[in-house]
C-alpha positions as CSV (number, residue, x, y, z in Angstrom):
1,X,235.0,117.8,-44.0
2,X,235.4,117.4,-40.5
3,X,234.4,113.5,-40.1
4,X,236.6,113.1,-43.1
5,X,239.4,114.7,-41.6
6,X,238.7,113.3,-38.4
7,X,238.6,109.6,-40.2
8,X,242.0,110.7,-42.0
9,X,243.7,110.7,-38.6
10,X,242.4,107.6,-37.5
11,X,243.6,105.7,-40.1
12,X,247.3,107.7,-39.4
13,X,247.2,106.8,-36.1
14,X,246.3,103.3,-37.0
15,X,249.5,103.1,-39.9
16,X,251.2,104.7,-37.5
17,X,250.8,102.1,-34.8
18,X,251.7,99.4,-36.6
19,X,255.0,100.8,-37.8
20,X,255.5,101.6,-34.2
21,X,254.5,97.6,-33.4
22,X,257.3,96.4,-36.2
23,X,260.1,99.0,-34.7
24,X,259.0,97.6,-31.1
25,X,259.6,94.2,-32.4
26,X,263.2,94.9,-33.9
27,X,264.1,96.9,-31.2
28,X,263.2,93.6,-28.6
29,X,264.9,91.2,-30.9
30,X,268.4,93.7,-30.9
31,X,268.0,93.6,-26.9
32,X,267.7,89.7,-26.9
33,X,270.7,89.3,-29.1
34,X,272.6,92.2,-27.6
35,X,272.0,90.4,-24.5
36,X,273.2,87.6,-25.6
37,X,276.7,88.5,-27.8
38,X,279.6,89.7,-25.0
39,X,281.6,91.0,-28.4
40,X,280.9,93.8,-30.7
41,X,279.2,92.8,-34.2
42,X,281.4,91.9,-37.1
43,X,283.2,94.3,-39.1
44,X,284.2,94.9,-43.1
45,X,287.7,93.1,-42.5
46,X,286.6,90.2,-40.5
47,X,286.5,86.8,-42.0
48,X,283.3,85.6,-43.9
49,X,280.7,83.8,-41.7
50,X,280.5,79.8,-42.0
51,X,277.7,78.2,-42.5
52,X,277.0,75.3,-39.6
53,X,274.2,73.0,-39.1
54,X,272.6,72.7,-35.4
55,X,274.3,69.9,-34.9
56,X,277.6,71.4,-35.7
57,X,277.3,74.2,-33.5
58,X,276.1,71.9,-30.5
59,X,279.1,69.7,-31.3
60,X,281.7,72.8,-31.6
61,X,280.1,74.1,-28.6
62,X,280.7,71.0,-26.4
63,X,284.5,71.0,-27.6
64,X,285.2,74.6,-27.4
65,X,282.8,75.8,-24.4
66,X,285.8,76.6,-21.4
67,X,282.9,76.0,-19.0
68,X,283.0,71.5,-19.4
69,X,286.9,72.0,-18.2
70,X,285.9,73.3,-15.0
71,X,283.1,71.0,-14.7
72,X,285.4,67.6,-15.6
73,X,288.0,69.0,-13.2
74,X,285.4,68.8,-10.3
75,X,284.6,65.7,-10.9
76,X,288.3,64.6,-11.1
77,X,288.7,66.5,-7.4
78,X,285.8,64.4,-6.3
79,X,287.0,60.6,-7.7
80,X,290.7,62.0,-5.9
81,X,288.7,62.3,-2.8
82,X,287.3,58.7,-2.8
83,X,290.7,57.4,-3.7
84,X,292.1,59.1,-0.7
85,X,289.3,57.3,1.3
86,X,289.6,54.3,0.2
87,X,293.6,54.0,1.3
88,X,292.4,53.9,4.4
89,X,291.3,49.7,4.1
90,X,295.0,49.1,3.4
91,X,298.2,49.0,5.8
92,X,299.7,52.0,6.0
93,X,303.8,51.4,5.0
94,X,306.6,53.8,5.8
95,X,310.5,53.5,5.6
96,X,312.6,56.1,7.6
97,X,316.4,56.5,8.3
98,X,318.7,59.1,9.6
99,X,321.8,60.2,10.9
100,X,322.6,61.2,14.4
101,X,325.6,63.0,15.6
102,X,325.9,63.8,19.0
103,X,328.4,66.1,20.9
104,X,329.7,63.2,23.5
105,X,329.1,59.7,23.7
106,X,326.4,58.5,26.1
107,X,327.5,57.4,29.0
108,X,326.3,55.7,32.4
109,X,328.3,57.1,35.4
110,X,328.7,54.2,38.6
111,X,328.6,56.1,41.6
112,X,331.5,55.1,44.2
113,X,330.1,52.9,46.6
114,X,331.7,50.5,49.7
115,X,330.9,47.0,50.4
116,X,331.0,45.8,54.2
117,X,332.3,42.4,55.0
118,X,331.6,40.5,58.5
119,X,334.2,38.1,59.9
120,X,333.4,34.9,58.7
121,X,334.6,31.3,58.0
122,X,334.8,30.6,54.2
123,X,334.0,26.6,53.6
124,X,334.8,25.7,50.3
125,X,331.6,24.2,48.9
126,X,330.7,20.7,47.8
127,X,333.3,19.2,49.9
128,X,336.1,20.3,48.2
129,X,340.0,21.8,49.3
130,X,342.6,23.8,47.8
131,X,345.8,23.5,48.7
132,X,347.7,26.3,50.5
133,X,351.5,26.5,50.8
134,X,352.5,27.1,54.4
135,X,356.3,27.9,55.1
136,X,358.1,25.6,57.3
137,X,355.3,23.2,56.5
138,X,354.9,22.5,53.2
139,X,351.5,22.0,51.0
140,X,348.4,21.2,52.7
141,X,344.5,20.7,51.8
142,X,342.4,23.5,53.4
143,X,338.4,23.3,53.1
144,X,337.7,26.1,55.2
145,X,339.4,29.5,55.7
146,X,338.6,32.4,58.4
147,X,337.3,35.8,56.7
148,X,338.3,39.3,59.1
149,X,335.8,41.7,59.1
150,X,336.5,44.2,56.3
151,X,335.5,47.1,54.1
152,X,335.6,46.9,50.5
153,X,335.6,50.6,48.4
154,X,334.5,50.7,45.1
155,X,335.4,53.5,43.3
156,X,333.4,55.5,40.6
157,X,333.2,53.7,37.1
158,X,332.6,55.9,34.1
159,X,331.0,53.5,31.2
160,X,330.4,54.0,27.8
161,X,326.8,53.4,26.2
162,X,327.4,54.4,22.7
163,X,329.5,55.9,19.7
164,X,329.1,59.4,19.0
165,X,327.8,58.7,15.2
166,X,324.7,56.7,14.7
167,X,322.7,55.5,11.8
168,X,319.2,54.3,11.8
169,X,316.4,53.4,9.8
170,X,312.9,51.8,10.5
171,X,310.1,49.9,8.1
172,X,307.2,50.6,10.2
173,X,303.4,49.2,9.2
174,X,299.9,49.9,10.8
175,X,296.8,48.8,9.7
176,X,292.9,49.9,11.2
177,X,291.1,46.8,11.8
178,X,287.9,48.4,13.1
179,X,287.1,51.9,13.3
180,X,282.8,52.0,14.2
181,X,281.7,52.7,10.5
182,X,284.4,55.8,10.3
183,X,285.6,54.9,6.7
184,X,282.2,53.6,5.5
185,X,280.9,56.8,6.2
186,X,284.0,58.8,4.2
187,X,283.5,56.1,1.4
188,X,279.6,57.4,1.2
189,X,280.5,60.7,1.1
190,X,283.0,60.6,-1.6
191,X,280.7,58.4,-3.8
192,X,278.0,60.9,-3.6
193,X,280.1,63.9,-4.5
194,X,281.7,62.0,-7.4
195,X,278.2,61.7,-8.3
196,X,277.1,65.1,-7.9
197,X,280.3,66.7,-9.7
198,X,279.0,64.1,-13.0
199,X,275.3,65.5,-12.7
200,X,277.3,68.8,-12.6
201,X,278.9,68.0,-15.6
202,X,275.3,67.1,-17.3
203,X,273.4,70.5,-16.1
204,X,276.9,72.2,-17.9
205,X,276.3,70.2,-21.5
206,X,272.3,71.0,-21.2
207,X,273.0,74.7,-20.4
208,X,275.6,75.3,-23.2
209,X,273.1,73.0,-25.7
210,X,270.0,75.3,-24.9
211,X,272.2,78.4,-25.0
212,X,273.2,77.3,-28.8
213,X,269.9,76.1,-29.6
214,X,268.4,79.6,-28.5
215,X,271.2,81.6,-29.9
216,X,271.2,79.6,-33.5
217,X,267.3,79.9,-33.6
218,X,267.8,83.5,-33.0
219,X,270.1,84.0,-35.7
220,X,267.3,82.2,-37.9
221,X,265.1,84.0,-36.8
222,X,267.2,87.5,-37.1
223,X,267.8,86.0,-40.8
224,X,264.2,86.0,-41.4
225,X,263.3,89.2,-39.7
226,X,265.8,91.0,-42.5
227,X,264.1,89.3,-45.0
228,X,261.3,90.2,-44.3
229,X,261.8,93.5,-43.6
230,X,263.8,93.6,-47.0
231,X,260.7,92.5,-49.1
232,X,258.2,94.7,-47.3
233,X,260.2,97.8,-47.4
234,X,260.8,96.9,-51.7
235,X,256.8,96.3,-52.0
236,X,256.8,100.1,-50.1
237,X,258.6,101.7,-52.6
238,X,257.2,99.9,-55.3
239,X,254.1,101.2,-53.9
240,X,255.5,104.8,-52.7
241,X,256.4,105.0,-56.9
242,X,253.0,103.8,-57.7
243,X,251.8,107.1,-55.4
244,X,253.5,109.4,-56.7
245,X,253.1,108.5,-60.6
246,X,249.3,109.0,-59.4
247,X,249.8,112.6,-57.6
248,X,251.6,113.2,-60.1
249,X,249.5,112.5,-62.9
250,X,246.7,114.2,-60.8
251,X,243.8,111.5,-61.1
252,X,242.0,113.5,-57.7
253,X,242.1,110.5,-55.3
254,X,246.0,110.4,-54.6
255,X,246.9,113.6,-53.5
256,X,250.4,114.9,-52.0
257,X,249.4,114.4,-48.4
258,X,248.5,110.5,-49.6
259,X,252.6,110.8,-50.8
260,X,254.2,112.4,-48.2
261,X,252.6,109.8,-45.9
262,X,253.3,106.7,-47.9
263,X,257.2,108.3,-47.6
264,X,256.8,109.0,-44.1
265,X,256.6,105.2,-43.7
266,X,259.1,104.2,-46.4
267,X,261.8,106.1,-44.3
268,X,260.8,104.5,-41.1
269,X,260.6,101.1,-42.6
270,X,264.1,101.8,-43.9
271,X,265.7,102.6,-40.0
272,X,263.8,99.5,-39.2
273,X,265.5,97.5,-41.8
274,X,269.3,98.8,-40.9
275,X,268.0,97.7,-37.2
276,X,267.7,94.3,-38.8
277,X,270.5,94.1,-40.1
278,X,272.0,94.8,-36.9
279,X,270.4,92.4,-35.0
280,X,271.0,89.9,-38.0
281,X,274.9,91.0,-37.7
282,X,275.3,90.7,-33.4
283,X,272.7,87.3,-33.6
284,X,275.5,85.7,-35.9
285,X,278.2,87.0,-33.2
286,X,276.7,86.1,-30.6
287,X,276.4,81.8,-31.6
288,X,279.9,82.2,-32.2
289,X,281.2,83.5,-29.1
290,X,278.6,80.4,-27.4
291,X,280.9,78.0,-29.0
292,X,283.7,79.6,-28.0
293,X,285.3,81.3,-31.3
294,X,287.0,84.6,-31.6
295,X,284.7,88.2,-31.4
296,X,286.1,88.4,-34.9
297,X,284.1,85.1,-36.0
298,X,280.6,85.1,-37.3
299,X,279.1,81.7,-38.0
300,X,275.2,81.1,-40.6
301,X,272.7,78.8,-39.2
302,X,272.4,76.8,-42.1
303,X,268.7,76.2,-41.9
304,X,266.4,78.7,-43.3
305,X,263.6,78.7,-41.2
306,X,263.0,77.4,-37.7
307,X,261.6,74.0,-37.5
308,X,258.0,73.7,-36.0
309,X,257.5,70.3,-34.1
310,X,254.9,69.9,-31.8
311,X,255.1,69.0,-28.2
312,X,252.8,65.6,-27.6
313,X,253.9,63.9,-24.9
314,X,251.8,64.2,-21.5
315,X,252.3,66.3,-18.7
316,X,252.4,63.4,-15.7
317,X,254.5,61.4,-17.9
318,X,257.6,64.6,-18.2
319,X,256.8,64.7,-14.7
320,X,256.9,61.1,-13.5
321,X,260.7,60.6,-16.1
322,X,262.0,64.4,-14.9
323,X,262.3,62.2,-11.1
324,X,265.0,60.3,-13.0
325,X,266.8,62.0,-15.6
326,X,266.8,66.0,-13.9
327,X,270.2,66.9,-13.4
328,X,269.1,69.1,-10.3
329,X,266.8,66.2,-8.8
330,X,270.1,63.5,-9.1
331,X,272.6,66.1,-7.3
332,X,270.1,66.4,-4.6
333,X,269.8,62.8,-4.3
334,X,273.2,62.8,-3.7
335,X,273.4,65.0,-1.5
336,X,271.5,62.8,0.5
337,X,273.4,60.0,0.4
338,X,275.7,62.2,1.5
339,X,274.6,63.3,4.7
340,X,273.6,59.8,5.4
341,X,277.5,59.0,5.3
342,X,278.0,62.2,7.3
343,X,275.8,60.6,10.1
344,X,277.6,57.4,10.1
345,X,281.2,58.9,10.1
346,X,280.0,61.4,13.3
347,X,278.6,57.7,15.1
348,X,281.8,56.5,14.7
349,X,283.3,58.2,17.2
350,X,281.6,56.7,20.0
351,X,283.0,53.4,19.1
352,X,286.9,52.0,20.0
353,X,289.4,51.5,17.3
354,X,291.7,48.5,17.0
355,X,294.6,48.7,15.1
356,X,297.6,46.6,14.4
357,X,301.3,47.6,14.7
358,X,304.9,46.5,13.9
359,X,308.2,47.7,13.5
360,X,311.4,46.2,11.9
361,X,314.1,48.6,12.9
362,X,318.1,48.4,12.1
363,X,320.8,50.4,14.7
364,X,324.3,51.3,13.5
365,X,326.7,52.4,15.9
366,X,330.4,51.6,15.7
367,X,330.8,51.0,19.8
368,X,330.7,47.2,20.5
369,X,329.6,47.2,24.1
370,X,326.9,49.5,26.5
371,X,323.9,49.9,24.8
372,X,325.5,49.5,21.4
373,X,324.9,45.5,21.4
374,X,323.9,43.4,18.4
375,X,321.2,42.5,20.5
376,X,320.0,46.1,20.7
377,X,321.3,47.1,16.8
378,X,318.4,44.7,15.3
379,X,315.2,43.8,16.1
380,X,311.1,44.2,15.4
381,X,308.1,45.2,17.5
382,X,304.6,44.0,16.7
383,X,301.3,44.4,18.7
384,X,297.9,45.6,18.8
385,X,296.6,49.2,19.4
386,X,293.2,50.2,20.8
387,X,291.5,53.4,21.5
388,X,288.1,53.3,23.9
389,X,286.4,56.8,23.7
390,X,285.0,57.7,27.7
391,X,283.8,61.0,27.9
392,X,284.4,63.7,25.2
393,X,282.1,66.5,26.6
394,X,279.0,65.4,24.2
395,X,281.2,66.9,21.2
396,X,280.4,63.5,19.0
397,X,276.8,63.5,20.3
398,X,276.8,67.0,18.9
399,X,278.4,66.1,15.7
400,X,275.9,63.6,15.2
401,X,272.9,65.6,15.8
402,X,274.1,68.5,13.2
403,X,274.6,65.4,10.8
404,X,271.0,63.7,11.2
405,X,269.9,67.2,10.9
406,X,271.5,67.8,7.8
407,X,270.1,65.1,6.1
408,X,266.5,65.9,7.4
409,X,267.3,69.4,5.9
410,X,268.0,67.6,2.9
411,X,265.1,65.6,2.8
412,X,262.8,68.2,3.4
413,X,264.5,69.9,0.4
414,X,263.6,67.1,-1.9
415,X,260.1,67.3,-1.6
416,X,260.5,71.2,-1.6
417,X,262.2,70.0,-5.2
418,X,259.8,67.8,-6.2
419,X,256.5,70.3,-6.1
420,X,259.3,73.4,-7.8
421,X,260.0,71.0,-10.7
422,X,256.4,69.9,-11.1
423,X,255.4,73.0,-10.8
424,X,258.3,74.9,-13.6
425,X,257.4,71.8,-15.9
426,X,254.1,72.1,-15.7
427,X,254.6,76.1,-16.7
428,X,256.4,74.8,-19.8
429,X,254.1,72.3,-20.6
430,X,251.5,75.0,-20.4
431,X,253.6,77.3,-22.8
432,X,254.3,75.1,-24.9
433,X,250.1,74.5,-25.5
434,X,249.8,78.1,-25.5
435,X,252.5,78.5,-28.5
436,X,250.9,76.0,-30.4
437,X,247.8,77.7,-30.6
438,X,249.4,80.5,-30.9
439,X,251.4,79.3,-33.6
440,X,248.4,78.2,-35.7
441,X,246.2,81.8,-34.7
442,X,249.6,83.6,-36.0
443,X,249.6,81.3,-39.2
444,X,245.8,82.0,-39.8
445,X,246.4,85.5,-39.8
446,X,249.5,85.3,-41.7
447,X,247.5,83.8,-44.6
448,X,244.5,86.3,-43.9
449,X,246.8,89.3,-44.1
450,X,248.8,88.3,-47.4
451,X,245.9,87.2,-49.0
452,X,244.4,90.9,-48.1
453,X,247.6,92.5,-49.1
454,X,248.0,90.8,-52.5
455,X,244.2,92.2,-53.1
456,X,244.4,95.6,-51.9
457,X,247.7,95.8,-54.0
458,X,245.7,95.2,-56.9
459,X,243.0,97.0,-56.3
460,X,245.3,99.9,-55.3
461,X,246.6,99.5,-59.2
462,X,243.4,99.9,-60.6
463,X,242.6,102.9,-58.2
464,X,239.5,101.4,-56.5
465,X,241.2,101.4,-52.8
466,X,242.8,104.4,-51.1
467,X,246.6,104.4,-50.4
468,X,246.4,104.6,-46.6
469,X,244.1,101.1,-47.2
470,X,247.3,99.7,-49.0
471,X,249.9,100.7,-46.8
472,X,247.9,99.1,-44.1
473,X,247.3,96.0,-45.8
474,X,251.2,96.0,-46.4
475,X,252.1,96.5,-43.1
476,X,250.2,94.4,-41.2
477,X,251.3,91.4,-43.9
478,X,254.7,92.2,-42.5
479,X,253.3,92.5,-38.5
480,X,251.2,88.8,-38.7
481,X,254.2,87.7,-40.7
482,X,256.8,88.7,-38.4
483,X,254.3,87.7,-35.2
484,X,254.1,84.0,-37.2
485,X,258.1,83.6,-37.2
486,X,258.3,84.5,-33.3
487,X,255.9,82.1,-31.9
488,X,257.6,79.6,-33.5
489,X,261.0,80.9,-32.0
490,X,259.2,80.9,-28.7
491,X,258.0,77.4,-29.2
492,X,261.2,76.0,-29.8
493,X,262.7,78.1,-26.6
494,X,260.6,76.3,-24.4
495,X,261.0,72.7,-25.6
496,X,265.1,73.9,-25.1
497,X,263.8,74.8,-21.8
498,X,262.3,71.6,-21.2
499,X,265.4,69.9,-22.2
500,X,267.3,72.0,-19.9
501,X,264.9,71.2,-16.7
502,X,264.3,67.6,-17.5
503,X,267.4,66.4,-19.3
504,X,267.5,65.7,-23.5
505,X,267.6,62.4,-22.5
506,X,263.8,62.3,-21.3
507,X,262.6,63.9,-24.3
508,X,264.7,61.1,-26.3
509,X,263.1,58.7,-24.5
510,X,259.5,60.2,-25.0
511,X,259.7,60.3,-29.0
C-alpha cells in the first residue's frame, strides 16, 4: 500500500507538472504581448476587429507609423544642408538702400590764412601789353608793371559738402574663386549625412516591418494557443464526465480521489484558458497600436497558422551581402566619408582665399556742389580680394589632427562593426538551425503524443488504462502541441531578425 501510494504521488506530481508547464507557457506569452501593447485590451463596446493579411498590416504600418515622419524630416534637414553648401560656388548678390538724415549739413571749414607778396616787376608774358590810361597822357602799351611788397589776408571760408537728406542704395557681388578645398570638404560632409539620414530612414521601415511581423505572428500564435487550450480543456470534461459516470457507477478502478483529481485539473485548465483569452485579446491590441490605430482598435491576422519556411541560404553568403545592404554598415560608411570631408575642410585653412569684388552704387543728395557731385553720386568699384593665413597659433593644425583622428576613430569602428555583425548573424544563422531541428523534434512529438492520447482515450473508455494515465496523455498532447506552435513562432522571429540586421533586401536577393 505504501509503494502504491507512493506511485499515486508520483504520477500527481507528474500531472501536476505539466499543468504547471502549460500555465508557465501562457503566463510567458501574456508577458510578451503585454510587453508589447502600450493600451489596455479591448472592451464589450469597442468596434469588431478586422481581419488584415501581413501584407496589409506591413503596408498600414508604413503609412500610419509616426516614427517614418521623423525619419524623412531628417533627411530633408540633411539635403537643406547640402543646398546651403553648395551656394557657396555661386556669386553672392545683395541690393541695399537707405535713408540718411542728418542734424547739419557737412561742411569743410577754410581756416583764415595770409599770403605774402615780394616787390616785384610783373612782365606780361609772351610778349604781350595792355594798355593803361594815364591822365594828362593819354593811352599807352605797358608790358611790364612794378609789384610793392604786400600782404594778402584771406579770411575763413565756411563750405558746404552736402545736403542734410540723403538717399542711397548699392548692388554689391562677391564671388570665392579659390578657397584650399574649404567647400569641397562641406560638400562631402553634407552628402554623407544626406546619406546617413536615408539609411536612417531604412533601419525605421525594417524596425516597424519586424515589429508587425512579430506582433501579427503573435497574435497567430495567441489565436492558436486559445484554441488549443479550448479543445483540450472540452476533451477534459468530456473526460472529467466520463470519471465520474464511472465513480459513480462504482466499477472499483475509478474511485473519488481519481475524480476530484481529474477536476482539480479541469479548474486549472479553465484559469489557463481565460489567460488565453487574454493574451489572445492584448496580442490583437497590440498589432494595432504598431500600425498606428486607436487603443480602441483590435485588428485578426487573417492567416491561421504561422507559415514554416526554412532558412537555406549559407552563412558566408548573409555575411559577405549584409557588407552591402545593412543599414547600420551603410551609415557607418558614411560617416566616413564624412570625416574624410572634415579633414579636408580643417586643411583648408592653411591655404589663401581669392575672391572677387564689385560694387555699383547710386548717391542722392539734393546739394549740387562739395562732395555732392555727379561725379561722386554714381559710380562702381570692382577688384580682387585675398586672404594669406601666417601664423594662427597651430589652431588649424589642431583642427586638422582632431579631424584625421576622427576618421581613424571611425575606421577602426568599421572593423569593430564588421566582426559584431558577423558575429550577431552568425548567432541567427545558428538559431535559425537550432529552430529547425527543433521544429521537426516538436513535430515528432506532437504526432507521438496525439497518437498516444487518441489511444489512451480509448482505452480509458473501455476501462483498461487508469484516469491519471489519460489525463497525462491529454495533457502532454496539449504541452508537445503548444511547444510545436512556438518553435515555429521563434523560427519566424529570427528570420524577422535577420531581415532587421541584414536588410529585407538581402534576403530577397537570396531566394
Amino acid at each position: 500500500m505504501q509503494h502504491k501510494a507512493g506511485e499515486g504521488g508520483g504520477k500527481k506530481s507528474v500531472l501536476r507538472g505539466i499543468v504547471a508547464a502549460l500555465l508557465g507557457a501562457a503566463v510567458a506569452l501574456s508577458v510578451q504581448v503585454s510587453a508589447a501593447a502600450e493600451k489596455p485590451a479591448r472592451l464589450k463596446d469597442d468596434p469588431p476587429a478586422q481581419a488584415l493579411t501581413l501584407e496589409k498590416c506591413i503596408s498600414a504600418a508604413l503609412e500610419n507609423n509616426h516614427r517614418r515622419p521623423v525619419s524623412a524630416l531628417a533627411v530633408a534637414v540633411a539635403e537643406a544642408q547640402h543646398r546651403q553648401v553648395l551656394s557657396g560656388y555661386w556669386p553672392q548678390i545683395g541690393l541695399k538702400g537707405g535713408y540718411l538724415r542728418m542734424d547739419e549739413a557737412f561742411n569743410f571749414l577754410f581756416p583764415e590764412t595770409s599770403v605774402e607778396v615780394r616787390a616785384q616787376t610783373m612782365a606780361i608774358p609772351f610778349g604781350g601789353t595792355i594798355p593803361v590810361t594815364i591822365p594828362g597822357v593819354g593811352t599807352v602799351p605797358v608790358n611790364a608793371f612794378p609789384i610793392d611788397a604786400q600782404t594778402i589776408q584771406v579770411p575763413a571760408q565756411d563750405i558746404k559738402l552736402m545736403d542734410e537728406n540723403s538717399y542711397f542704395a548699392s548692388l554689391n557681388a562677391k564671388w570665392l574663386i579659390y578657397d584650399g578645398g574649404m567647400r569641397k570638404g562641406y560638400r562631402e560632409q553634407t552628402l554623407a549625412g544626406i546619406a546617413a539620414a536615408k539609411q536612417e530612414v531604412r533601419r525605421t521601415d525594417l524596425e516597424i516591418v519586424d515589429c508587425v511581423k512579430r506582433y501579427y505572428h503573435g497574435a497567430v500564435l495567441a489565436r492558436q494557443l486559445l484554441q488549443l487550450g479550448r479543445d483540450t480543456l472540452a476533451r477534459m470534461e468530456a473526460t472529467l464526465s466520463l470519471t465520474e459516470a464511472l465513480y459513480k457507477e462504482g466499477s472499483g478502478k475509478v474511485t473519488k480521489v481519481d475524480f476530484l483529481d481529474n477536476k482539480v485539473m479541469v479548474e486549472s485548465l479553465r484559469s489557463m484558458v481565460a489567460l488565453l483569452e487574454k493574451n489572445a485579446e492584448m496580442a490583437k491590441a497590440a498589432l494595432a497600436n504598431t500600425m498606428g490605430l486607436s487603443w480602441r482598435d483590435a485588428v485578426l491576422p487573417a492567416d491561421e497558422k504561422i507559415p514554416f519556411e526554412p532558412f537555406t541560404a549559407s552563412l558566408e553568403t548573409i555575411v559577405s551581402a549584409a557588407y552591402e545592404f545593412s543599414p547600420d554598415w551603410a551609415r557607418l560608411e558614411a560617416g566616413i566619408r564624412a570625416s574624410e570631408g572634415a579633414v579636408r575642410t580643417a586643411q583648408s585653412g592653411s591655404y589663401p582665399k581669392l575672391a572677387l569684388m564689385g560694387e555699383l552704387h547710386r548717391w542722392w543728395n539734393n546739394y549740387d556742389a562739395g562732395l555732392a557731385t555727379d561725379r561722386n553720386k554714381n559710380g562702381w568699384t570692382i577688384g580682387v580680394g585675398i586672404e594669406i593665413p601666417i601664423f594662427d597659433g597651430f589652431l588649424v593644425r589642431g583642427q586638422v589632427e582632431a579631424a584625421k583622428a576622427k576618421s581613424k576613430q571611425l575606421n577602426e569602428q568599421r572593423i569593430l562593426l564588421k566582426d559584431g555583425l558577423g558575429l550577431q548573424i552568425k548567432d541567427l544563422f545558428l538559431g535559425l538551425e537550432a529552430a529547425r531541428q527543433s521544429h521537426q523534434a516538436a513535430l515528432d512529438a506532437m504526432t507521438a503524443a496525439r497518437e498516444n492520447c487518441d489511444l489512451n482515450t480509448r482505452a480509458y473508455q473501455n476501462g483498461l488504462v487508469d484516469t491519471e494515465k489519460v489525463v497525462r496523455a491529454q495533457l502532454v498532447d496539449a504541452l508537445m502541441t503548444a511547444q510545436h506552435y512556438k518553435t515555429v513562432y521563434d523560427h519566424v522571429v529570427l528570420q524577422s531578425q535577420m531581415n532587421l540586421l541584414v536588410g529585407t533586401e538581402v534576403l530577397k536577393q537570396l531566394k
